[in-house]
Structure formats: structure tokens, C-alpha cells
C-alpha positions in Angstrom: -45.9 68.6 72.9 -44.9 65.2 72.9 -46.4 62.7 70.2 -47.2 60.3 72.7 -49.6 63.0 73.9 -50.8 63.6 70.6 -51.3 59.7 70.1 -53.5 59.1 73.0 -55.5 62.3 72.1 -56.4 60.8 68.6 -56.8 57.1 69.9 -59.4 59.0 72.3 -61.3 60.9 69.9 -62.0 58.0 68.0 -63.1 56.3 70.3 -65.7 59.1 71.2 -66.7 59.4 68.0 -68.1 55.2 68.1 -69.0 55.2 71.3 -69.5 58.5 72.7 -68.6 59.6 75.6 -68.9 57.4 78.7 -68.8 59.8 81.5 -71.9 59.8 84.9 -73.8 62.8 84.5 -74.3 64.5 87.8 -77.7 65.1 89.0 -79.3 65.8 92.7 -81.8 63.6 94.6 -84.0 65.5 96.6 -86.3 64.0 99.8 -89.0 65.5 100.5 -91.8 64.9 103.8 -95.3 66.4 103.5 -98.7 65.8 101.4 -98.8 67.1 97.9 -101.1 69.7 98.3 -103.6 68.4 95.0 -104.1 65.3 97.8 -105.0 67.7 100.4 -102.1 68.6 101.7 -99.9 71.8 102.8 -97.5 71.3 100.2 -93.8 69.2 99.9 -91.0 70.6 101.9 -87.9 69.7 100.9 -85.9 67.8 103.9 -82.3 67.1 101.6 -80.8 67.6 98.6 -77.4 65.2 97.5 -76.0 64.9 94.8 -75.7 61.8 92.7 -74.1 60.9 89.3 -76.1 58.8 86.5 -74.2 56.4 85.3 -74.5 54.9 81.7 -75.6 50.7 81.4 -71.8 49.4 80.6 -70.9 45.9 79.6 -67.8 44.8 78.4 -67.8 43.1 75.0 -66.2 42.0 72.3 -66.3 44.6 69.2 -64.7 44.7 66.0 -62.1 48.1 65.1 -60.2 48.1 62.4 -60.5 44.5 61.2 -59.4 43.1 64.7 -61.3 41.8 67.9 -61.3 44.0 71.2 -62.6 44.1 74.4 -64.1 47.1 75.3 -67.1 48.5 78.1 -69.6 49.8 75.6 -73.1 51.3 76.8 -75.5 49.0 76.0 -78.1 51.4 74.4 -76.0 51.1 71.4 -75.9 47.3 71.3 -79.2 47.3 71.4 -79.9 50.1 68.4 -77.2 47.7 66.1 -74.4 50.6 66.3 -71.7 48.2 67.7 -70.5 45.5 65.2 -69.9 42.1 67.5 -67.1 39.7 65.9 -69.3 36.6 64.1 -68.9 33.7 66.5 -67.8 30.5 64.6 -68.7 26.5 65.1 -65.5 25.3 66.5 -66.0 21.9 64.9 -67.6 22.9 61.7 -66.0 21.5 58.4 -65.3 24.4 55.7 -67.2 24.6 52.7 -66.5 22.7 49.3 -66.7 25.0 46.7 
């Protein structure tokens, strides 16, 4: 096995382990025709079934790993709980502090 291999599959697992993993999960949608039969009805009769995929709420941000600023697409359920740590933004034109 080649290191470059064995690079990419540590790069990868850390990257898991902060962001977990980003991958659709698959699902089906079903349509149906009919009266539910609580309403009155005969009953639902499925018509379909496809599948779909449920993709996670990406956006692509700037995040701090290992000291340095990168861009990466990061679900935003986890910006949201805090988990991420965003770069501090700085006032271009702000004077430094006399200490």
C-alpha cells in the first residue's frame, strides 16, 4: 500500500471525526390516491414508490484546523449548535492596541 493512500485515509478520518460524515441518505417517496379510511374512506392505495436521497443543509465556510483558515462545505446543523470554530473577522482599518 502506498502512503499516499494511507495519507488521504487519515486526512479523511479526521475530517469525519469534526464534521461527520456528509453523505444523502437514501429514502423512498411514496404517492398514494384514495381517502384515509378514519375520513371515511376505503383506505390509501399506493400508486408509486421512487426512491429519493436526503441530502444534508451544506454551506461552504470558512473554519479554522489546525491554526490555519479553510474553506470547507460544512452542514449547517453544526454551525448552528457552536461545533464549527469560524476564523474571528477583524476591522480592516482598526489601529492596534497600546499597551
Amino acid at each position: 500500500m502506498s502512503t499516499l493512500k494511507k495519507n488521504k485515509r487519515i486526512k479523511r478520518a479526521a475530517q469525519i471525526a469534526l464534521y461527520g460524515d456528509r453523505k444523502p441518505g437514501n429514502g423512498v417517496k411514496k404517492c398514494e390516491r384514495g381517502k384515509a379510511k378514519y375520513l371515511g374512506g376505503n383506505g390509501r392505495k399506493t400508486t408509486g414508490i421512487t426512491k429519493r436521497k436526503f441530502r444534508l443543509n451544506l454551506k461552504k465556510i470558512r473554519v479554522v484546523e489546525d491554526g490555519t483558515s479553510v474553506r470547507r462545505w460544512v452542514p449547517v446543523s453544526l454551525i448552528r449548535t457552536g461545533t464549527i470554530v469560524k476564523p474571528i473577522a477583524q476591522d480592516p482599518f482598526a489601529l492596534p492596541k497600546a499597551n
